[in-house]
C-alpha positions as a printed NumPy array, in Angstrom:
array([[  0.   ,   0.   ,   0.   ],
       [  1.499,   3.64 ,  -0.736],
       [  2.314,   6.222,   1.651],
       [ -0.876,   8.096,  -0.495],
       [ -3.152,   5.528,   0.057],
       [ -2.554,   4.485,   3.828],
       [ -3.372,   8.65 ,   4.322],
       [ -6.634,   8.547,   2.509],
       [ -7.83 ,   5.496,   4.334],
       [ -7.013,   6.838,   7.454],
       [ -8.824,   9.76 ,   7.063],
       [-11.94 ,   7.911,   5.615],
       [-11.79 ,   5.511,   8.676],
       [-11.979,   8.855,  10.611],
       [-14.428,  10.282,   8.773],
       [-16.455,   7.225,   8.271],
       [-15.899,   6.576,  12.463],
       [-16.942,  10.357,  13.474],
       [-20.312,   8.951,  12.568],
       [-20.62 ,   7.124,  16.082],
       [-20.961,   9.695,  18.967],
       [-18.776,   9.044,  21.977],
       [-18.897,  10.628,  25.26 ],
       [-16.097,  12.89 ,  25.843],
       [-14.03 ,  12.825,  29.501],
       [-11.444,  14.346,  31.657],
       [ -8.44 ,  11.778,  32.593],
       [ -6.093,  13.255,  35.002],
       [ -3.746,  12.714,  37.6  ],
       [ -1.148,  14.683,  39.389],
       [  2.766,  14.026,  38.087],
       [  4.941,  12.986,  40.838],
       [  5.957,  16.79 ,  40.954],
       [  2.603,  17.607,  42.584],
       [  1.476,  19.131,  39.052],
       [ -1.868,  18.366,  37.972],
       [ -1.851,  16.621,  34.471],
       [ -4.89 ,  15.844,  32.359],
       [ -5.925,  14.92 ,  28.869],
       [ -9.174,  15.127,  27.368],
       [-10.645,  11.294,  25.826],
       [-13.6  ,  10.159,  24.077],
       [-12.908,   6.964,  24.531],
       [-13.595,   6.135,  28.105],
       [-15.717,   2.898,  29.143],
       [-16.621,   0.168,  30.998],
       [-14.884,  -2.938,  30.965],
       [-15.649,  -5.593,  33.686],
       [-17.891,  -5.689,  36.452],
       [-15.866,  -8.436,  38.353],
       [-13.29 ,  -7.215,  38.91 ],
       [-14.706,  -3.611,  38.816],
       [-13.038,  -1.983,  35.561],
       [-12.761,   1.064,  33.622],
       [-10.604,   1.879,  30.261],
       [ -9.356,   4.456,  27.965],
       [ -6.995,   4.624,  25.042],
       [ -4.917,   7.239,  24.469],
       [ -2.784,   8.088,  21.669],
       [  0.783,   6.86 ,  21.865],
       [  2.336,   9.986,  20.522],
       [  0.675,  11.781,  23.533],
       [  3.203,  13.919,  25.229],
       [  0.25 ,  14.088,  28.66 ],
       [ -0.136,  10.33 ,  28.519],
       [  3.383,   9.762,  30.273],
       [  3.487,  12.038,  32.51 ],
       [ -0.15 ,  10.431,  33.8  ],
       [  1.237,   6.749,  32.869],
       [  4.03 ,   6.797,  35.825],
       [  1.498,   7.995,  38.271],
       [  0.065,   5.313,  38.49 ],
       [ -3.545,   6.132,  39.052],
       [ -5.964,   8.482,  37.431],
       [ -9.706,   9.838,  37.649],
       [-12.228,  10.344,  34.734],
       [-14.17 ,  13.503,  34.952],
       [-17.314,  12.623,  32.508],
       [-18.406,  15.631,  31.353],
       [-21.75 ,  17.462,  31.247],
       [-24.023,  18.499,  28.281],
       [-23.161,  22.682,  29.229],
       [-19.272,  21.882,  29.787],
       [-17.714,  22.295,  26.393],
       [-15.921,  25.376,  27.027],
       [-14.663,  23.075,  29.752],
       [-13.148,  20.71 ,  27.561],
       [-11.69 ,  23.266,  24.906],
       [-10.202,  24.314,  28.027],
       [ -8.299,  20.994,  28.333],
       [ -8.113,  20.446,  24.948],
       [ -6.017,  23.357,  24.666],
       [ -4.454,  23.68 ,  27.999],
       [ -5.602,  26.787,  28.902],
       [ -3.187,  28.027,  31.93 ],
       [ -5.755,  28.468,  34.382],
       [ -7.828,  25.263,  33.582],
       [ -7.32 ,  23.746,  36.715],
       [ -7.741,  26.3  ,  38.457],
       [-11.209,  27.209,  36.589],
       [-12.451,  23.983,  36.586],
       [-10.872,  21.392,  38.491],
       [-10.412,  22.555,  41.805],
       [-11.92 ,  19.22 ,  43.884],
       [ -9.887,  16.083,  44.048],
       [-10.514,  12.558,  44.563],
       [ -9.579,  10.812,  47.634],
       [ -6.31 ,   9.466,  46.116],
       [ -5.568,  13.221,  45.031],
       [ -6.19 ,  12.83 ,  41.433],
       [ -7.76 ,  16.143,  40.243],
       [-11.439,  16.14 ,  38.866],
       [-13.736,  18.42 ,  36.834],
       [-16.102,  20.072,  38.453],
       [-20.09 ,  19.262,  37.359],
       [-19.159,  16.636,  35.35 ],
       [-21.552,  13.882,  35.292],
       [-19.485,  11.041,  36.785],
       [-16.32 ,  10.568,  38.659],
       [-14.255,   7.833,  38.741],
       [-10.516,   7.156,  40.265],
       [ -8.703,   4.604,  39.463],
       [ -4.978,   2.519,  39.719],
       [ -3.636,   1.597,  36.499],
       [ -4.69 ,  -2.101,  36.538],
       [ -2.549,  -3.176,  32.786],
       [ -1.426,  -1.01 ,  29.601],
       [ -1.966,  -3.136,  26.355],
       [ -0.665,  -1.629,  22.513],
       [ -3.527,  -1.582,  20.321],
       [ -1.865,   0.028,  17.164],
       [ -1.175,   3.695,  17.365],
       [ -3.   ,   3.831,  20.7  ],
       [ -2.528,   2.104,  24.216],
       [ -5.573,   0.332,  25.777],
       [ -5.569,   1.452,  29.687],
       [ -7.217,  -0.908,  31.752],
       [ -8.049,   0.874,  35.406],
       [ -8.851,  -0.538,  38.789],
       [-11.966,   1.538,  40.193],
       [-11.25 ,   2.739,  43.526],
       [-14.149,   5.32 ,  44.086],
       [-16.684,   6.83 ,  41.664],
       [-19.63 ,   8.908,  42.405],
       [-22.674,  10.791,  40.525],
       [-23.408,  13.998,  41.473],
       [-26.94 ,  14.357,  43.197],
       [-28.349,  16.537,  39.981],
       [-26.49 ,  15.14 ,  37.309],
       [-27.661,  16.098,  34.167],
       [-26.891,  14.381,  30.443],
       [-23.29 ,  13.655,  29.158],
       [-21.403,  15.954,  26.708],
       [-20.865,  14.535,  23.04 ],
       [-18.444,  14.57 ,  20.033],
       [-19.995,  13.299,  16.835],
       [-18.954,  14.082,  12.925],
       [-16.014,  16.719,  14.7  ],
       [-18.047,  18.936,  16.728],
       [-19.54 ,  18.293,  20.37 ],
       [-23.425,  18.056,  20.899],
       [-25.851,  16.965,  23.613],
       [-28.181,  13.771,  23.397],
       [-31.706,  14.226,  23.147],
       [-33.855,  11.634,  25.034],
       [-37.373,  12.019,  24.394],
       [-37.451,   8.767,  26.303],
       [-35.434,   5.845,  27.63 ],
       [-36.838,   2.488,  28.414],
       [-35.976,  -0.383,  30.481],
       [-35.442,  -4.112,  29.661],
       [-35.177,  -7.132,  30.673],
       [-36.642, -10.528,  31.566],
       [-39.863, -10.867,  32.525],
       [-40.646,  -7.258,  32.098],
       [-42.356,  -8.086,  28.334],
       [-45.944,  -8.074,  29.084],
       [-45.519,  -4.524,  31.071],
       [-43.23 ,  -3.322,  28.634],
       [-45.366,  -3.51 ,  25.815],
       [-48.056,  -1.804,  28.019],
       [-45.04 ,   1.198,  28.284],
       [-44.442,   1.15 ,  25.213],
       [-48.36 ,   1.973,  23.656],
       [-47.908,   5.506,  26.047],
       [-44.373,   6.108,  25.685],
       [-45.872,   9.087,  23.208],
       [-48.075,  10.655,  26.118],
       [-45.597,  10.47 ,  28.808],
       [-43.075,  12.497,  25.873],
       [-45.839,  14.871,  25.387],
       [-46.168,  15.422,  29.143],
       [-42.509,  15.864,  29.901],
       [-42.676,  18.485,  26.984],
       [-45.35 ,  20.718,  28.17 ],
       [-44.495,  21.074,  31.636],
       [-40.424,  20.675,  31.529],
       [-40.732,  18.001,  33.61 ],
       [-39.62 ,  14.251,  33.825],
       [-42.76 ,  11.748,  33.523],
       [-42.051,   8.401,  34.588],
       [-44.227,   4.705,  33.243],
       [-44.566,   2.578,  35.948],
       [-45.483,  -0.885,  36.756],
       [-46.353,  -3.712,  38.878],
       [-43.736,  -6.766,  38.218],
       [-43.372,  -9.447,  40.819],
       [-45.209,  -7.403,  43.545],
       [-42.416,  -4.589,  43.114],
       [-43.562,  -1.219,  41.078],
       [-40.902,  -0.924,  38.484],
       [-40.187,   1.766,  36.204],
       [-40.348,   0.77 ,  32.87 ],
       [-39.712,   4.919,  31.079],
       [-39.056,   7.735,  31.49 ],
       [-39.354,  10.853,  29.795],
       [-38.085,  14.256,  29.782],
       [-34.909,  12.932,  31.469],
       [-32.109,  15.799,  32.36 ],
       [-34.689,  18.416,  32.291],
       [-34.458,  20.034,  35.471],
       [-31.539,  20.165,  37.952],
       [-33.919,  19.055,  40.512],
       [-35.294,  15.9  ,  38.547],
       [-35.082,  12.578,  40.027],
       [-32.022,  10.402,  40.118],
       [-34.525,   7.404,  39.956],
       [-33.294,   5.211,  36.927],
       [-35.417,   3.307,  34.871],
       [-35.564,  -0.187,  35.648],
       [-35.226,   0.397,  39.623],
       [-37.475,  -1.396,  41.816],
       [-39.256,  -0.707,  44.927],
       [-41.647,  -3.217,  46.916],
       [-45.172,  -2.892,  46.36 ],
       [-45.437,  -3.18 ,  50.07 ],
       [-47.926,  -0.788,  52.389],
       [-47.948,   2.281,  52.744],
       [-46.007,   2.702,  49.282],
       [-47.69 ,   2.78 ,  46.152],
       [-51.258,   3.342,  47.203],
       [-51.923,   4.148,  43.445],
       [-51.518,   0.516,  42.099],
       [-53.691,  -0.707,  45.481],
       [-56.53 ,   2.014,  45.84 ],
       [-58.084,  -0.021,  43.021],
       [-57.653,  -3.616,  43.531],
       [-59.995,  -5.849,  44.687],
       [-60.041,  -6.735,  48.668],
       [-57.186,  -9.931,  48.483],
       [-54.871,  -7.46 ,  46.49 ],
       [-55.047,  -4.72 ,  48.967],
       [-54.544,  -7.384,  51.938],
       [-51.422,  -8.905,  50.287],
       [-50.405,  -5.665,  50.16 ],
       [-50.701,  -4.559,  53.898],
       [-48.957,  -8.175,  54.375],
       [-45.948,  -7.588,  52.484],
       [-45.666,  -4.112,  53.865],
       [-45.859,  -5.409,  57.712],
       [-43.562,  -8.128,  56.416],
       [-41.031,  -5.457,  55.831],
       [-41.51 ,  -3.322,  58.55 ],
       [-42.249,  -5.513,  61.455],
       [-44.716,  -2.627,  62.243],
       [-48.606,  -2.609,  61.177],
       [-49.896,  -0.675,  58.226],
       [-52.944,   0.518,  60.22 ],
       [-55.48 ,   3.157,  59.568],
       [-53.105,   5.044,  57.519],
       [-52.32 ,   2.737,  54.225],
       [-56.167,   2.265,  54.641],
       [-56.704,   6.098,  54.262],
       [-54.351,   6.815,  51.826],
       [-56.404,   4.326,  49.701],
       [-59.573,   6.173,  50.283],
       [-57.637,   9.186,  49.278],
       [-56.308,   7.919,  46.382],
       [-59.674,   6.795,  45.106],
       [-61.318,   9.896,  46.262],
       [-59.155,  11.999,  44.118],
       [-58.591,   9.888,  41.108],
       [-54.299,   9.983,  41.511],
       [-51.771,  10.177,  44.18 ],
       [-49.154,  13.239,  45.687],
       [-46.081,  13.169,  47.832],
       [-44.82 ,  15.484,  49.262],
       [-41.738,  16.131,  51.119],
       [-38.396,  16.626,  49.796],
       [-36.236,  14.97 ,  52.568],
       [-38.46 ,  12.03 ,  52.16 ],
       [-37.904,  12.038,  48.745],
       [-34.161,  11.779,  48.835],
       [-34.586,   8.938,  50.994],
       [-36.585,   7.183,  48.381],
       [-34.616,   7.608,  45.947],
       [-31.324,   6.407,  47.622],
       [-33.259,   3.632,  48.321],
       [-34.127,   2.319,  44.896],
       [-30.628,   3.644,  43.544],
       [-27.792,   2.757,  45.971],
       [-26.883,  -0.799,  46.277],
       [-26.736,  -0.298,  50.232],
       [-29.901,   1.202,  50.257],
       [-32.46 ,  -0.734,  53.343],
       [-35.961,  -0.608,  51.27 ],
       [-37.654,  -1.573,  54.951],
       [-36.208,   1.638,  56.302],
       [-38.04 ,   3.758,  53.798],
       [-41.235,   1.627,  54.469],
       [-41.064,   2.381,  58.364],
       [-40.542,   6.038,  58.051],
       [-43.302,   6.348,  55.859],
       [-45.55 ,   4.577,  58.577],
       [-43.662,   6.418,  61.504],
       [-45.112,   9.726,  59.716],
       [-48.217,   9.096,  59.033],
       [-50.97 ,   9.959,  56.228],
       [-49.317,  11.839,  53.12 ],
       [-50.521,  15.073,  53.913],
       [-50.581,  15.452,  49.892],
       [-53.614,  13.209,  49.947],
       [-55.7  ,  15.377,  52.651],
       [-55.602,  18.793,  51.224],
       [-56.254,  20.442,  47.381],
       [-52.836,  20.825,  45.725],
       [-52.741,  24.468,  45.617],
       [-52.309,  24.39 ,  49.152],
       [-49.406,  22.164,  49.471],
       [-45.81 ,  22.698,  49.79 ],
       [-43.007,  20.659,  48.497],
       [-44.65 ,  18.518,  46.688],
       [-41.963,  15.994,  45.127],
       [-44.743,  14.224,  42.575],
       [-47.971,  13.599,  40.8  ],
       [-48.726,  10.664,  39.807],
       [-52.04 ,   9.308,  37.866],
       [-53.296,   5.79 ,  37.472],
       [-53.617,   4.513,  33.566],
       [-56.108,   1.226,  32.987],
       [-56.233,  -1.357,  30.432],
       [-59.401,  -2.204,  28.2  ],
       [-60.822,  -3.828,  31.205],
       [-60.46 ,  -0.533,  33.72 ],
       [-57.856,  -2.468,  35.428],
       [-55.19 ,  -0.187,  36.58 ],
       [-51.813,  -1.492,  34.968],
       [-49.513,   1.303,  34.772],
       [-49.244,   5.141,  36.186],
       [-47.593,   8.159,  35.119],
       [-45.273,   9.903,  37.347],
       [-44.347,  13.486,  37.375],
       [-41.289,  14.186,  39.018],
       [-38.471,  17.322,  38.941],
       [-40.485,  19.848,  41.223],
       [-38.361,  22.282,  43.118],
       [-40.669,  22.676,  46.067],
       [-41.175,  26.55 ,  45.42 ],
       [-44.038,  25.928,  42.824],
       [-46.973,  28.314,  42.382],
       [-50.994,  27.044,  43.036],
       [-51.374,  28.161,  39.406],
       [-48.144,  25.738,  38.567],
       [-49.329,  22.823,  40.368],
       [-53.057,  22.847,  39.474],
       [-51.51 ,  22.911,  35.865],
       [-49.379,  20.5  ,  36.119],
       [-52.078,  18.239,  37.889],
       [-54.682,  18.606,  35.142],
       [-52.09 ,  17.993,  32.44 ],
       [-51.119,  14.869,  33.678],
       [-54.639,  13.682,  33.934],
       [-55.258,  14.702,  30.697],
       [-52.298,  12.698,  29.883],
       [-53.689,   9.578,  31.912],
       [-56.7  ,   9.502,  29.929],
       [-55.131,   9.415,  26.623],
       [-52.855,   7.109,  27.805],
       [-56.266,   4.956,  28.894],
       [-57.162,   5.505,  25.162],
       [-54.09 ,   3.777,  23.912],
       [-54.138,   0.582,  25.702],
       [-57.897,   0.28 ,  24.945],
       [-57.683,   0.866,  20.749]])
């Protein structure tokens, strides 16, 4: 092959490669100097589970790569959607980068980027040659997501972007049946997370555990939930009064069982009221943001106690969200609206979540009425 025609293919394999979008990260590490070193990659991923490990390649003919090499270790800043000045930063090697941008550190002292969307510090595990480029393999030590993370930064066809996710959906075994149920109002839930700027979440009942199955209108708001599709929760009382205010008396039992199961404690009065409520009013509220967090570290954290959430709901009592109109609430953390088969069965709901607690009357009573709205198309859809 000529020196003419090895060029032109490697700039068609370029080309032709730009196509796929990769997410574009912050690998850096601090020289054995003390200076901070970093390069910007967009070729950072997972590798193996067991044992935990991450990997990037980096060009051989990189003058940073080195200098980070004989460390030792590194972290991977991930970067967010609104951080590309950030990485021209890097990319360039502006003189004040770190001090602009990178002025938290890991554990192990390895610099990271500030509001990226992931963190991750690592010891070099094993350096492999893979042509022009070495393949890094890297032990995780830590890695954390920040408590608002938002969507990933992109680089696709030599320019950066952000993705756009009218929806994401879960899989999995023995999910199909519900699935397909998600999928029929997939459209509504996107049209609900578009009018209102909001994330709307499909949920279901698998295996007496609500599971959600979509979600829409992720990344919208820096106070959105960090719940990710496919997380789980018991279907255990007092939690999920929606999927129970409905069902017929042995349902509703089997669901104060596996509740006082959990809990050791009694669902009582209250799950019994918060059904009433929930039927009374036609959908469900929480409110509560410190509650909230809890719930969500419980369905996302793999140390997470799911029977600790379930007792502090009983320890405080009937959702006050249930016992008063919603223009008189405060912090309310969701909506959420029941959505039946052809048989009025209730089968899935839709979830509104991303409120900052500081909402108007006007906002809420809007946002309440559009999601019913919602729920009754979506009632449509299943029944055509």
């Amino acid at each position: 092959m000529s020196e003419q025609a090895a060029t032109s293919g490697a700039r068609d394999f370029r080309r032709a490669l730009g196509n796929y979008p990769t997410g574009v990260s912050v690998v850096a590490s601090r020289a054995l100097d003390g200076t901070p070193v970093a390069m910007v990659v967009g070729t950072f991923t997972s590798v193996s589970l067991d044992p935990p490990l991450v990997g990037f390649l980096p060009d051989r003919s990189s003058t940073t790569w080195p200098r980070i090499r004989e460390t030792g270790r590194f972290s991977v800043s991930v970067l967010a959607a609104d951080q590309e000045k950030v990485c021209r930063a890097f990319v360039t090697k502006a003189s004040d980068r770190f001090d602009m941008h990178a002025d938290e550190n890991t554990a192990a002292g390895n610099p990271r980027v500030r509001g990226a969307v992931l963190w991750v510090d690592c010891d070099i595990e094993d350096v492999l040659q893979a042509g022009d480029h070495d393949m890094v393999l890297g032990r995780v030590r830590e890695l954390a997501v920040p408590d608002r993370s938002g969507l990933p930064l992109l680089f696709v066809r030599g320019g950066y972007g952000a993705p756009s996710l009218p929806s994401i959906q879960a899989e999995g075994p023995g999910l199909g049946a519900q699935l397909r149920l998600a999928d029929l109002v997939r459209p509504e839930a996107e049209a609900i997370a578009r009018d209102l700027g909001l994330e709307c979440l499909v949920s279901g009942v698998v295996d007496d555990s609500v599971v959600s199955l979509a979600a829409a209108g992720i990344g919208t708001t820096p106070g959105g939930s960090g719940t990710r599709v496919g997380a789980t929760f018991p279907l255990a009382a007092p939690f999920g009064p929606l999927f129970a205010a409905w069902a017929d008396e042995a349902q509703q039992q089997a669901w104060r069982e596996r509740g006082a199961r959990l809990t050791g404690m009694p669902a009582g009065r209250n799950a019994d009221s918060d059904l009433r409520a929930v039927r009374d009013l036609g959908y469900q509220v929480t409110t509560g943001h410190a509650a909230a967090d809890r719930f969500e570290h419980a369905v996302t954290a793999a140390d997470a106690d799911p029977a600790a959430v379930l007792r502090d709901l009983v320890e405080r009592g009937p959702e006050p969200g249930l016992r008063r109109p919603v223009e008189q609430l405060s912090e309310v953390t969701s909506l959420a609206a029941p959505v039946r088969d052809g048989a009025g069965r209730v089968v899935l709901s839709l979830h509104l979540m991303g409120f900052s607690g500081a909402e108007s009357p006007a906002r809420l009573r809007a946002c309440l009425e559009r999601l019913l709205v919602g729920a009754a198309r979506a009632d449509g859809l299943l029944s055509a």
